[in-house]
C-alpha positions in Angstrom: -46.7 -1.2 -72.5 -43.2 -2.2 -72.0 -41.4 -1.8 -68.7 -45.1 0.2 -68.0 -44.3 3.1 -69.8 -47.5 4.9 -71.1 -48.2 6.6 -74.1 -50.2 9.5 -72.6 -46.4 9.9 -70.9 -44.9 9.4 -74.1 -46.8 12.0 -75.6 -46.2 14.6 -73.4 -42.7 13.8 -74.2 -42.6 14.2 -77.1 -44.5 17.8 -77.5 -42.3 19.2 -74.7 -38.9 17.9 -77.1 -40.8 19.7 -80.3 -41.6 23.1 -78.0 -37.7 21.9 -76.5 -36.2 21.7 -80.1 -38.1 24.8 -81.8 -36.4 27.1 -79.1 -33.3 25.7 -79.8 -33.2 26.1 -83.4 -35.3 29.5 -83.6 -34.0 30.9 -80.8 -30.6 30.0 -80.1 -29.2 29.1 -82.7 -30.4 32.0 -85.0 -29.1 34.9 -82.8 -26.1 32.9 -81.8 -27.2 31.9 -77.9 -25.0 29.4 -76.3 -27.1 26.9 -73.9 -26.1 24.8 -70.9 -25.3 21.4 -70.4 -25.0 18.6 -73.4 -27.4 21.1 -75.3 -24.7 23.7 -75.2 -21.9 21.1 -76.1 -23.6 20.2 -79.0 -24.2 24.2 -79.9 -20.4 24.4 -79.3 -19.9 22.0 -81.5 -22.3 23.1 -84.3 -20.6 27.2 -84.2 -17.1 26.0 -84.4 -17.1 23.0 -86.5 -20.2 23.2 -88.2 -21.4 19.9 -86.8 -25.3 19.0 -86.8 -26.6 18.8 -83.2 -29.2 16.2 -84.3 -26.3 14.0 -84.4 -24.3 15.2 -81.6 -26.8 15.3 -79.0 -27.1 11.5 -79.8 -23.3 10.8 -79.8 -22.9 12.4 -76.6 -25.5 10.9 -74.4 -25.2 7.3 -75.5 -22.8 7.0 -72.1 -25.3 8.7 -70.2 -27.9 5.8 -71.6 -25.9 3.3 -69.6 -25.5 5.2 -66.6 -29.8 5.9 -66.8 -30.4 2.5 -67.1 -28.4 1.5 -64.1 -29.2 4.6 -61.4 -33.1 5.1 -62.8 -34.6 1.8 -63.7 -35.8 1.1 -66.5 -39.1 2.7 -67.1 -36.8 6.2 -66.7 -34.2 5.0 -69.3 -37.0 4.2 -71.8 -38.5 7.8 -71.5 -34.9 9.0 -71.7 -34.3 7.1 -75.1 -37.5 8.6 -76.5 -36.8 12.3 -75.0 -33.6 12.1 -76.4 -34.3 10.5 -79.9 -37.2 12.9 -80.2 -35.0 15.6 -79.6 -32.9 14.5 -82.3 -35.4 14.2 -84.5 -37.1 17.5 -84.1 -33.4 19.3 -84.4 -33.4 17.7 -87.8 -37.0 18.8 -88.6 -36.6 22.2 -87.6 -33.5 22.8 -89.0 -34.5 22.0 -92.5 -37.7 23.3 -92.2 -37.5 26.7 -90.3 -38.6 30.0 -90.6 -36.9 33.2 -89.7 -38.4 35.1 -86.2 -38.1 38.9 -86.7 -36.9 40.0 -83.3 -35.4 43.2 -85.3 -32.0 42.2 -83.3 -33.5 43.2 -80.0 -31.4 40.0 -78.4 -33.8 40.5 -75.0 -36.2 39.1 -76.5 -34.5 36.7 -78.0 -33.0 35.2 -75.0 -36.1 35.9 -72.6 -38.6 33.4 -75.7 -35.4 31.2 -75.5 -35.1 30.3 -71.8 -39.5 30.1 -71.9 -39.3 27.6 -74.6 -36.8 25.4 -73.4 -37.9 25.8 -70.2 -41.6 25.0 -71.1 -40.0 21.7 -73.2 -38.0 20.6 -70.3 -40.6 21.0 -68.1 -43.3 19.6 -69.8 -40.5 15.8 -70.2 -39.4 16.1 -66.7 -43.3 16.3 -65.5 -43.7 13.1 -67.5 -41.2 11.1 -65.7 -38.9 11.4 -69.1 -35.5 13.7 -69.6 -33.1 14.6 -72.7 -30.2 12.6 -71.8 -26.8 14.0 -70.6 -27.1 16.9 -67.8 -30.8 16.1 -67.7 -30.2 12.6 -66.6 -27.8 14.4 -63.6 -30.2 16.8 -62.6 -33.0 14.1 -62.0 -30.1 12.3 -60.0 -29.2 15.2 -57.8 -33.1 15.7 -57.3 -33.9 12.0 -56.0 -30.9 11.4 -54.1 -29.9 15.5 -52.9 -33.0 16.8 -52.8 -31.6 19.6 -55.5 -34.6 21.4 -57.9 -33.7 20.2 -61.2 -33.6 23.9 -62.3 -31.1 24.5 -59.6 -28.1 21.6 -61.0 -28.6 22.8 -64.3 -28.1 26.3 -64.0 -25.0 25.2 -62.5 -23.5 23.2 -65.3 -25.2 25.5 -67.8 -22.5 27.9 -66.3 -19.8 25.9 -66.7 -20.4 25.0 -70.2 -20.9 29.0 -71.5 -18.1 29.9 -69.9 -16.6 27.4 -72.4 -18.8 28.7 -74.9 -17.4 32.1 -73.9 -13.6 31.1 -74.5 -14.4 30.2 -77.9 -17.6 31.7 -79.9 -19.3 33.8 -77.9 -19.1 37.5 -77.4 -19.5 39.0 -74.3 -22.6 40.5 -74.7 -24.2 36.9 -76.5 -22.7 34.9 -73.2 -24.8 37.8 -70.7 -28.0 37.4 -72.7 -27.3 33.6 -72.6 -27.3 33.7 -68.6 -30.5 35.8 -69.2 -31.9 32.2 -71.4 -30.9 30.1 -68.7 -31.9 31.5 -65.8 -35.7 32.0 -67.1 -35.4 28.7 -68.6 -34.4 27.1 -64.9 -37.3 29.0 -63.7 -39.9 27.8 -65.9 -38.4 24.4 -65.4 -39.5 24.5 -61.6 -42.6 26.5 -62.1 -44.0 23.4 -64.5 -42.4 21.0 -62.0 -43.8 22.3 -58.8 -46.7 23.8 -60.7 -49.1 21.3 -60.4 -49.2 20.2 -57.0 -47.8 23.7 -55.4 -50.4 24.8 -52.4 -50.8 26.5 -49.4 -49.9 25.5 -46.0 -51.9 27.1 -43.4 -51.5 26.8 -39.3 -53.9 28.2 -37.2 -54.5 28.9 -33.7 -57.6 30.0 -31.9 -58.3 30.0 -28.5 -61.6 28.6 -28.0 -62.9 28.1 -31.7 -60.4 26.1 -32.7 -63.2 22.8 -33.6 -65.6 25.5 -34.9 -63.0 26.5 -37.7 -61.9 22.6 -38.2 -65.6 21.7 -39.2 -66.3 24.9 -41.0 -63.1 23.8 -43.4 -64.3 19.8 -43.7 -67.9 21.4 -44.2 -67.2 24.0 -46.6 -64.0 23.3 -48.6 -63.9 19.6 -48.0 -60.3 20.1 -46.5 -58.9 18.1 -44.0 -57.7 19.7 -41.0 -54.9 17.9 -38.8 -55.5 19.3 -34.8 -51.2 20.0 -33.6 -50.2 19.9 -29.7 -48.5 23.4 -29.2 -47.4 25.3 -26.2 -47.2 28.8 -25.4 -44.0 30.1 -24.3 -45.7 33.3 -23.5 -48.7 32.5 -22.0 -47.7 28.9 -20.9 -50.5 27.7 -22.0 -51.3 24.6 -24.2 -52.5 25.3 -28.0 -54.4 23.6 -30.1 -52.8 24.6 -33.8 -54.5 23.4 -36.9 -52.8 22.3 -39.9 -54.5 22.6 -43.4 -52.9 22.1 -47.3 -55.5 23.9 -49.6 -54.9 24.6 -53.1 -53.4 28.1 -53.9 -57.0 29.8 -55.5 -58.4 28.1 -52.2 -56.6 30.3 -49.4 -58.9 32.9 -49.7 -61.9 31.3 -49.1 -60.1 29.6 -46.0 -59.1 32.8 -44.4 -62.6 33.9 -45.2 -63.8 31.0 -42.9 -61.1 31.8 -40.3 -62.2 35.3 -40.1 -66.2 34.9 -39.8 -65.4 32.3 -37.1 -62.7 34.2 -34.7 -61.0 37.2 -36.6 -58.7 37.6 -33.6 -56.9 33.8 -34.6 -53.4 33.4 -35.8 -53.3 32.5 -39.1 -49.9 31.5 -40.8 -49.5 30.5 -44.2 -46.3 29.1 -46.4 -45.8 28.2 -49.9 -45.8 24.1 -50.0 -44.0 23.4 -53.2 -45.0 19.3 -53.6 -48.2 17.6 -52.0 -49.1 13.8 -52.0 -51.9 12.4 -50.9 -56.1 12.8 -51.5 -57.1 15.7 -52.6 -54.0 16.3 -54.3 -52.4 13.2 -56.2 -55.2 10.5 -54.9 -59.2 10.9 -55.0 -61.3 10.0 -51.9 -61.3 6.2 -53.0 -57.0 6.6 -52.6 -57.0 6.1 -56.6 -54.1 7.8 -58.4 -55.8 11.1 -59.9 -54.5 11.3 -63.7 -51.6 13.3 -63.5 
């Protein structure tokens, strides 16, 4: 396709702007929730001067279009275009054709299914290399060149936009469930984002069975292990210390192994939140796996 964009990507992009939009409108909009970012704007806009967010979502980012094109590239700008326009679209849908959700005014609720289904939309377009324009396009910026979780730059512009949204058509009790929206919404984001590849890093040091346990892993998991120079400051002693990245509903079978082969070894393990590489985002042949 053009600029190699690919329609599985495309799809995805467009089910998370539906899931995106039908949160919105069922959601937000029906028990007056503000949002963050160009979202909220364009809520703003639609509660105080009755203007259609279909049409001001697309008014708003068309600067943010030029300044995709030029920071992203171009594959980037072209899922942008289509996460944007979908979202657009699907506003309009919804909006004529939607149903009421009885929540019986229990605005909890309300705000807790409105953060999971925006988050679950944005997450599913941002995990497809695509965004929704405007504070999307910034939060993708802030996360290639800052290192920033997308979740994280949102929340803080979300902030500043509702406590716009506050001055003007929001009560106070509408702006604190809002807060409630976004921050679930900002953790879903992450949760879909680091979701996939999230695993388990796991050192280990053993005195003498260190290339007992290394084996057992390759043998029995089909893990890699990589052997680390360490040194004691206790015992001033060299250490070897193994490193392993297993899958998260892997680490118990690894400690499993640990333990038959020297229970008294140190093992350590931390959350790794993004993993490249075989086994993860290549097969043994170093082929991208379909992700």
């Amino acid at each position: 396709m053009v600029f190699g964009i690919k329609i599985k990507n495309v799809l995805f992009i467009l089910v998370g702007a539906a899931i995106f939009s039908f949160g919105l409108v069922h959601f937000n909009m029906q028990n007056n929730l503000a949002e963050g970012g160009f979202t909220g704007i364009t809520l703003l806009l639609y509660f105080v001067f009755g203007i259609d967010p279909s049409i001001s979502n697309l008014v708003l980012n068309i600067p943010i279009f030029f300044i995709g094109w030029k920071l992203l590239g171009p594959k980037t700008f072209m899922y942008t275009v289509i996460g944007t326009v979908a979202v657009s679209v699907f506003l309009f849908i919804f909006q004529r054709f939607h149903f009421t959700i009885p929540l019986n005014n229990d605005m909890f609720l309300a705000a807790l299914f409105a953060g999971v289904f925006i988050g679950i939309g944005l997450g599913i377009i941002f995990r497809y290399g695509g965004t929704t324009g405007g504070v999307d396009i910034i939060a993708r910026l802030f996360l290639k060149y800052k290192g920033y979780s997308m979740g994280r730059t949102m929340f803080m512009f979300d902030a500043i936009v509702i406590t716009i949204s506050l001055l003007t058509y929001l009560n106070h009790i509408e702006a604190m469930y809002t807060l409630v929206a976004v921050f679930v919404a900002a953790k879903v984001i992450d949760f879909i984002q680091e979701g996939s590849y999230a695993a388990k890093g796991v050192f280990i040091i053993s005195d003498n069975k260190h290339d007992h346990i290394a084996s057992e892993i390759l043998m029995r998991m089909g893990r890699g292990v990589t052997v680390l120079r360490g040194y004691g400051s206790f015992t001033k002693h060299e250490k070897e210390i193994l490193y392993c990245v297993v899958a998260r509903n892997e680490i118990v079978h690894l400690k499993k192994i640990v333990n038959n082969v020297d229970p008294i070894a140190f093992v350590s393990v931390t959350t790794v939140h993004d993993v490249m590489g075989e086994g993860f985002t290549l097969d043994e042949n170093k082929r991208p796996l379909d992700v």
